[in-house]
N, C-alpha and C positions, 0 to 999 in steps of 0.2 A: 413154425407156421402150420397153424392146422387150416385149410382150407376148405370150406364146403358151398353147396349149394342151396340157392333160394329160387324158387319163381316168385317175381314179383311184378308189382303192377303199376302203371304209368297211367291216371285220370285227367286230359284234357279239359280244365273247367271252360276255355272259351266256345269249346265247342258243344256244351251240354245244353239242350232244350229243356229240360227238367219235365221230358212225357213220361217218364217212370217205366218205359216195355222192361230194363233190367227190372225193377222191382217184379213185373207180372209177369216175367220168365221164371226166373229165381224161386216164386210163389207157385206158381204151379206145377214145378219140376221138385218143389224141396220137401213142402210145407204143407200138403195138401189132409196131415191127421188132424185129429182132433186135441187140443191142449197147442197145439202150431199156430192158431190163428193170427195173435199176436206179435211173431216171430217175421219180422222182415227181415233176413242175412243180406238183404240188399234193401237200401232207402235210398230216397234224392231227399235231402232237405235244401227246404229254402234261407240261404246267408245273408244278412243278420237273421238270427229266428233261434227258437228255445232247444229243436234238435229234438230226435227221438233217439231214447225216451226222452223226457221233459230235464234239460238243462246237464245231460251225461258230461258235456266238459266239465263243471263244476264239481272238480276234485274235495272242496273242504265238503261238501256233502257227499258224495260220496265214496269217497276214499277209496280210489284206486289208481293205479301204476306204481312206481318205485318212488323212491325218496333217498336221495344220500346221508347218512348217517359217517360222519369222516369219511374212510378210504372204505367203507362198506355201502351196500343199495339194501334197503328191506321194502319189502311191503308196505303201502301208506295202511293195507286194512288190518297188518300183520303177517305172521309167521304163521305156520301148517297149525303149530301149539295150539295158540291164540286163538286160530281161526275155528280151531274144535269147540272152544268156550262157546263161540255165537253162533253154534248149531241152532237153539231152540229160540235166539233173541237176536239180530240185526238187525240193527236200525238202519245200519247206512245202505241196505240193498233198495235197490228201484220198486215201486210197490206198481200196482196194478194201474193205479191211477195214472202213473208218469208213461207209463205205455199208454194202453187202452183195453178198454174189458170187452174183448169178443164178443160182437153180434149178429144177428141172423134179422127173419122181418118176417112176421106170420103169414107165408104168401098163400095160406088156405084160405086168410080171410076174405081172398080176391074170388079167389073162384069158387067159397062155399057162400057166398051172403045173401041172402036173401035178395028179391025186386023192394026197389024203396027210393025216395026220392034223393039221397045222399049216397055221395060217391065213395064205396068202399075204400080203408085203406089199409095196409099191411105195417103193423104196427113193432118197431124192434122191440128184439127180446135178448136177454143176457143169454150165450151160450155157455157162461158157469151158470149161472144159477136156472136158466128159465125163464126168468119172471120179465114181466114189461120192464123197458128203461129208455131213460134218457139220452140219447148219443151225444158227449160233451166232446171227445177227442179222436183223434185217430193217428196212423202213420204222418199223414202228410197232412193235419189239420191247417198246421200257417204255412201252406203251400201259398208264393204269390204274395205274404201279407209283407212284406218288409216294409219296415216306416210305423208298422201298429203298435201301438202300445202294450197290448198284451202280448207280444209274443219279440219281435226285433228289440224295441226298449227291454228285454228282459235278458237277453242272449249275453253269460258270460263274457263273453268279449268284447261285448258294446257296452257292460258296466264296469270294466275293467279303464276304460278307456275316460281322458277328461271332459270336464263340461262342454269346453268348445267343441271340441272335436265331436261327441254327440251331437250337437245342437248343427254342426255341420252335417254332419249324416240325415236327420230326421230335419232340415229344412224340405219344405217343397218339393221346390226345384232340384233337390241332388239328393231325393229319396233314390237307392239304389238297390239291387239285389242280383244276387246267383243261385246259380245251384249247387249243391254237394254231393256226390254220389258216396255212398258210402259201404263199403264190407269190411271183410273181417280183414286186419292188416295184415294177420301172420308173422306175427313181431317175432325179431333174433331171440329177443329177451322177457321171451312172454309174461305178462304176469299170472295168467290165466294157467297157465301152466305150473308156475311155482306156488299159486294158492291153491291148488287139488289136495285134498288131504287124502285123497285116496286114489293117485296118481292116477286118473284115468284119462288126462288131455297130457300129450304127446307130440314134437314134432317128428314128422318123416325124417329118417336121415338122408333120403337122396334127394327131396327135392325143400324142404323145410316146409311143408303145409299143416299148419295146426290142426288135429282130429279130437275127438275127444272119443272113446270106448264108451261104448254102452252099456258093455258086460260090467265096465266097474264102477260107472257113475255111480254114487250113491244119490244123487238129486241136492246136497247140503250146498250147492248154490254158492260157495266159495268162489267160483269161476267169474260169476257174476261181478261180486264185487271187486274182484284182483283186479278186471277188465276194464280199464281208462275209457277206452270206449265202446263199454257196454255191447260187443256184439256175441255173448254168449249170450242164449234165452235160459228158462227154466218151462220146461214141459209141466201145467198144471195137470194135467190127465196123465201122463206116460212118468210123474214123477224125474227125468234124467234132463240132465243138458243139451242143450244143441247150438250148433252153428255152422257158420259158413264152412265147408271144405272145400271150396276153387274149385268144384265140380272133379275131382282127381277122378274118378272112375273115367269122365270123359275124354280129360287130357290123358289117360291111360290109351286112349281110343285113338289119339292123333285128335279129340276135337278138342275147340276153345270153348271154354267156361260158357255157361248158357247166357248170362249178362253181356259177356263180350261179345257173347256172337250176335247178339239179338240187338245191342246197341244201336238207334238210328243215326246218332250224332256222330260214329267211329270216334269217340272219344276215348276206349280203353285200348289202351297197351300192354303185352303181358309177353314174359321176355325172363331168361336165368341171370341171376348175377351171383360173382364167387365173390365170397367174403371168408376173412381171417375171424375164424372164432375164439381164439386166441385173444384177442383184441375185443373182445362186446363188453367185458367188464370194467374196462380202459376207457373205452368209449363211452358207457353209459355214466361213468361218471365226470362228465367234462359239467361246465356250468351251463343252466338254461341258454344261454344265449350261441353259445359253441357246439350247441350237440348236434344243429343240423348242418356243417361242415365236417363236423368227428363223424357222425352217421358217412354222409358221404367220401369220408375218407378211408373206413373200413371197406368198402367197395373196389376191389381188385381186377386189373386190366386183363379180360381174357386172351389177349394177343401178346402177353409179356409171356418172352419163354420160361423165363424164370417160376411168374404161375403157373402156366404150365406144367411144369417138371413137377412144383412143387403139386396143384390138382391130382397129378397122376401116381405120386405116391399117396395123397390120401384115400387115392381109389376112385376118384370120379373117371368115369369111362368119357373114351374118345366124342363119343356121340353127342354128350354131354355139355364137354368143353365147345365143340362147332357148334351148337345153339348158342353157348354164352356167348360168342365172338361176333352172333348176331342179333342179339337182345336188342329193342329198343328201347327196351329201362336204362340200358348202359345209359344208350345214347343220352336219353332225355336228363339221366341223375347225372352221371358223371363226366360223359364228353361234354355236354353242350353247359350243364348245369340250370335248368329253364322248371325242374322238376323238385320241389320240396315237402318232406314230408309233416304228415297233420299231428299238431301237437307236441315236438319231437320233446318237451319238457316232461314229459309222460315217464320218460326212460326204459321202453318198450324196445325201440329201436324196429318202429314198423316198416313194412316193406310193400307199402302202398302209399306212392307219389304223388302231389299232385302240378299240375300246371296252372296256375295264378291266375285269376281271371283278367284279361287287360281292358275292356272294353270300359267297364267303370272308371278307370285312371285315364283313358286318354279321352273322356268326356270332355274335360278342361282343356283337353289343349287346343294351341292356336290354329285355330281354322284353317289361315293357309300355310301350315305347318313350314314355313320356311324359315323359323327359328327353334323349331324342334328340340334341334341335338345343343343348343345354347342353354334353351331354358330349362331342359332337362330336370333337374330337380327343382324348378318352381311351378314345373306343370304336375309334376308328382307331389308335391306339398299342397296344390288347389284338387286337388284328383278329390271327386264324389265319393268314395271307398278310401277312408283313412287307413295309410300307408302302414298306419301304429294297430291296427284293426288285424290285418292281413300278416304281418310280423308273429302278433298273437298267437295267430292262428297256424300259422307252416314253421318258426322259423324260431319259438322259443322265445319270441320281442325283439328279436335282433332286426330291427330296421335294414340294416347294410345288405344282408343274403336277400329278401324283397328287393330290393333298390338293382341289386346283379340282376337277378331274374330280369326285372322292368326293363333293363339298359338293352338285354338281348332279347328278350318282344319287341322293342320297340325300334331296334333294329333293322326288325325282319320286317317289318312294317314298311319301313321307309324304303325298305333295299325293296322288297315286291310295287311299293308306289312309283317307286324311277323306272321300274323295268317295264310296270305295264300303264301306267299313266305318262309320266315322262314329265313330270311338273317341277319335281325335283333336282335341286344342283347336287351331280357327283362327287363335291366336295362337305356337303351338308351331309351324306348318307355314309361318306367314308368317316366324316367324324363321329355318328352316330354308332356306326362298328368301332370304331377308336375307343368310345367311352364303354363300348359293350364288351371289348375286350376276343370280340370275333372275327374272323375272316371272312370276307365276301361267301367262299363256298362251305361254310361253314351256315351261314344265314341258309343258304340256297338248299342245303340239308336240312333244317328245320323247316322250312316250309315242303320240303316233298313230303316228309314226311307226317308233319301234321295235317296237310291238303290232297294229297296226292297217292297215296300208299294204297295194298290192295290187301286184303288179309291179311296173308300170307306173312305181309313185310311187318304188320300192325301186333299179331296174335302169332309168337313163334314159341309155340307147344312143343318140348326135349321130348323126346324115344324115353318112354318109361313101362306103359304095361308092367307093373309090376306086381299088381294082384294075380293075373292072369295065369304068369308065368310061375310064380309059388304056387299058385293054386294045381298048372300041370309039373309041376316038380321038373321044369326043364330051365334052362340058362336062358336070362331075360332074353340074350340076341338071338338066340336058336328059335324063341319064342314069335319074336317079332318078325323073321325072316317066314317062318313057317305061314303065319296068321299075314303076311305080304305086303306089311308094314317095311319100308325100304327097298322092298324087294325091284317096287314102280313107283315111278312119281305121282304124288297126289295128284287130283283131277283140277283142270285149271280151274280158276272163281273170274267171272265178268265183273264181279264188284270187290 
């Protein structure tokens, strides 16, 4: 058993407003050179919708993540070899277009224009090239548009899907949408990492965060295409790679990631989980539909002595293991099980969560919900958001893992409607945990925690400093004690 660690991350979709403050943190703390403009390391796209860039899930275009080949995983874009050939010709990389071509607005022509009886305007201009242009797309173009035709009818997963069940979607009355936040996953299994021809993306060994060196990027954009989804950019001015890095300089610091902190929904959670790496090649080859029970099966209880023993011969320090024991990733991926990951058919094995959205599915149900936990799955088979949709999307198609998650939302639902309305029969809400497979204080954990929580509980950042302490050639803990990191308790937060 080789055990290590991960930071990873827990995205509440029912609590997402889709006002983008992560995107405009992220932006102005990351991205702010030139040849960056294009580069969102954090979006919210709107679900159904094409995704930035333009349709990134659609694998047979662009060919990335793994593919089982027998008892072996390769590359869908290839091998290091291979990948040297489509140095000077890739077709299947993202062009300019699928993103958006950086622009600016001649704001001279405001305050240099002449008196005249037309209202000056500021006209965009390409910041490749200069020249006047046309603004066609952007980050968040079909922000809002779900139900359009150019953009929801076009979304991988809504053409994946059958006639009916479209035609139920884009009716009227059960047009529906969400939002998706999206970064980098920080997959076990990167692909972004094994298409470098010139190894220069890397994970951490102590906390697993993907980096990519600058010193060795060559810019050959291999990263790009390995990347299922798409969250390595290509710097057109600076030539090299970029991406998301979980802000580590600042979790270095005791803070949370700029997106998480700045979140107004508290819908991110960010938390260690110990996983056997031993196990990722095991895992990643189970079939589409099992990889997101194998994914969470690889995920190891930090309260077992047993890992324990075993953590601390692989070296992970004490301080370490007491944040795994308080992760709310645990909670949300593996205690409660309410948390699944995007795409798990990728065979990344990402390590960024999400929580289902419920509010579309229980659109259908019966208004005075007192056959609720009966009709269970006939309220989920009329649900606005095809159950076959949402499978797609977190769970590899596997209907059943959707259907679990559903059983315990809807759960919690019921159990917080008896407690603070009272309209409900205590035998209605006990069978609803029945089919969900939870305990009363079990429910009562999920709602503090997704309602109720305060930072602290939400955002629990591991003792790392680890640049700090190389950099003063002194022992990470000697380090942290000195700079008074532990030394005192952090300063309360009122929110």
């Amino acid at each position: 058993m080789n055990i290590r660690a991960q930071i990873s991350s827990v995205f509440h979709l029912d609590k997402c407003i889709g006002c983008h403050t992560c995107s405009i943190a992220c932006k102005n703390l990351w991205t702010d050179r030139q040849g960056a403009e294009y580069m969102w390391w954090n979006n919210v796209e709107t679900k159904p919708g094409t995704g930035y860039p333009t349709k990134w899930e659609d694998q047979n275009q662009y060919q990335g993540g793994w593919e089982k080949a027998g008892d072996e995983l390769t590359l869908k874009s290839g091998g290091r070899g291979s990948l040297l050939g489509k140095l000077f010709h890739n077709p299947k990389l993202p062009t300019m277009d699928d993103y958006y071509e950086p622009f600016t607005f001649k704001y001279g022509d405001l305050t240099s224009a002449p008196a005249g009886n037309d209202q000056p305007t500021a006209r965009p201009v390409s910041m490749v090239s200069g020249k006047p242009m046309a603004i066609e797309a952007g980050p968040n173009w079909d922000d809002d548009l779900s139900g359009s035709k150019s953009y929801a009818a076009n979304d991988p997963g809504v053409v994946r899907l059958s006639a009916g069940e479209q035609a139920q979607m884009f009716a009227i009355e059960k047009m529906v949408m969400f939002h998706l936040p999206r970064i980098c996953n920080h997959c076990l299994n990167a692909g972004c990492v094994a298409g470098c021809p010139s190894g220069a993306i890397y994970k951490r060994g102590e906390d697993g965060i993907v980096l990519i060196n600058q010193d060795k990027c060559r810019g050959w954009r291999m990263c790009v295409s390995a990347c299922p989804y798409k969250k390595t950019y290509y710097g057109w001015n600076t030539g090299k790679s970029e991406k998301c890095l979980l802000c580590y300089p600042r979790q270095e610091a005791g803070e949370a990631p700029a997106c998480f902190h700045s979140c107004v929904g508290r819908i991110r959670y960010l938390g260690v989980l110990l996983y056997d790496a031993d196990r990722i090649k095991e895992t990643a080859l189970h079939e589409d539909s099992e990889l997101a029970a194998a994914q969470r099966a690889i995920i190891l209880d930090p309260s077992d002595p047993q890992v324990q023993a075993e953590a601390r011969k692989s070296g992970l320090p004490e301080q370490l293991l007491a944040a795994a024991q308080r992760s709310p990733v645990y909670k949300f991926v593996k205690e409660w099980g309410i948390a699944l990951p995007l795409h798990p058919e990728f065979r990344t094995l990402p390590m960024l969560f999400y929580v289902p959205p419920l509010l579309p599915v229980l659109s259908q149900a019966n208004q005075g919900t007192q056959k609720l936990a009966e009709e269970f799955f006939t309220t989920l088979a009329q649900a606005r958001l095809p159950l076959q949709y949402l499978a797609g999307l977190f769970a590899g198609g596997n209907l059943e893992e959707v259907k679990a998650v559903y059983r315990r939302l809807i759960a919690v639902r019921l159990q917080r409607r008896q407690t603070s309305v009272g309209d409900l029969a205590e035998a209605e809400v006990a069978k609803a945990r029945d089919l969900a497979g939870v305990s009363a204080a079990q429910v009562e954990a999920i709602y503090r925690m997704t309602a109720l929580t305060r930072i602290r509980e939400r955002i629990v950042v591991p003792p790392l400093l680890r640049e700090q302490a190389v950099e003063a050639g002194m022992d990470p803990e000697e380090y942290k004690r000195g700079m008074g990191f532990g030394a005192r308790r952090p300063p309360k937060r009122r929110w």
